[in-house]
C-alpha positions in Angstrom: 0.6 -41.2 44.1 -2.4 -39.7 44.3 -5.0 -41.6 45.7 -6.4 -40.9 49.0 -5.6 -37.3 48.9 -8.6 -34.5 49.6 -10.0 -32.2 47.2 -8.4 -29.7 49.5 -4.7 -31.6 48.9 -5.2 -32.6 45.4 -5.6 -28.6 44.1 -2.6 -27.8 46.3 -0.5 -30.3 44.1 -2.2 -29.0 40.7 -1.0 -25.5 41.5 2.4 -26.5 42.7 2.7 -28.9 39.4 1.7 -26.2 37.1 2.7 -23.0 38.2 6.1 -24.0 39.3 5.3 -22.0 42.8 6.9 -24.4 45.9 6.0 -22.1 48.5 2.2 -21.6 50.0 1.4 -19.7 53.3 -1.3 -20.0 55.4 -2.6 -16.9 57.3 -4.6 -17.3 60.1 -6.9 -14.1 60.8 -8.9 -13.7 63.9 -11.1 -10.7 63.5 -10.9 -7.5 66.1 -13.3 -8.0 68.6 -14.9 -11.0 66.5 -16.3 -8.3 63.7 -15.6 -9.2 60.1 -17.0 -5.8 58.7 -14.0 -3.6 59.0 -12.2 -6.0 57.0 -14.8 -6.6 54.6 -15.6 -3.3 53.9 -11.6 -2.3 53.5 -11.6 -5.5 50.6 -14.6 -4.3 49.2 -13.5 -0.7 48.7 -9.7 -1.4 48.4 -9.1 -5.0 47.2 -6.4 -7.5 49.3 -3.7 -4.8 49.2 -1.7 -7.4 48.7 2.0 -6.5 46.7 3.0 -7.5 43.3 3.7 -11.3 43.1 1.4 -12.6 46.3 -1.0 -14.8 45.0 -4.4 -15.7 46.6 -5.0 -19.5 46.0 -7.9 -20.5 48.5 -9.8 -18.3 51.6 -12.6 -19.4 53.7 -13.7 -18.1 56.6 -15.5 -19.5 60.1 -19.1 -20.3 60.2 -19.5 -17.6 62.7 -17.6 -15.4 60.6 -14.6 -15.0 63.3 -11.7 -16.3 61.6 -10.6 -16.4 58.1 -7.7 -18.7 56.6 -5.8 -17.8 53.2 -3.7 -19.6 51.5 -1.3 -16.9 49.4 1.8 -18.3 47.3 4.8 -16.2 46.0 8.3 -16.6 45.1 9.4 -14.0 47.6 8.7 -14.5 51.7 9.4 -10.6 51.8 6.0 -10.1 50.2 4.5 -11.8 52.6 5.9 -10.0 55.4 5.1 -7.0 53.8 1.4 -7.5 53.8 1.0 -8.9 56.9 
């Protein structure tokens, strides 16, 4: 059942197996004006801000550093309309 899937795909499935979570989100995030600082200093000082019960499973980010993809997981989609 497995074979053939990506690293990427196979962690997906491990969390999903044992946490029990069904739902993952991806966020897409283009950075104002193509500048990551902002951002990374409002994480640095503050943390993800993110409510009670949204989950970060995986980020990465662009190798120009304009975009950044996260993967969050919760039980609730509220949560994640309230952080974004």
């Amino acid at each position: 059942m497995l074979a053939g899937l990506s690293a990427f795909a196979y962690s997906f499935f491990l969390t999903r197996l044992l946490t029990g979570v069904h739902m993952h989100y991806m966020i897409i995030e283009r950075f104002r004006d193509g500048n990551p600082l902002p951002v990374y200093r409002r994480f640095r000082e503050q943390g993800r801000l993110a409510p009670e019960g949204l989950r970060d499973v995986t980020s990465w980010v662009t190798e120009d550093l304009g975009c950044c993809f996260q993967v969050m997981e919760c039980e609730d989609p509220q949560l994640l309309t309230q952080w974004t």
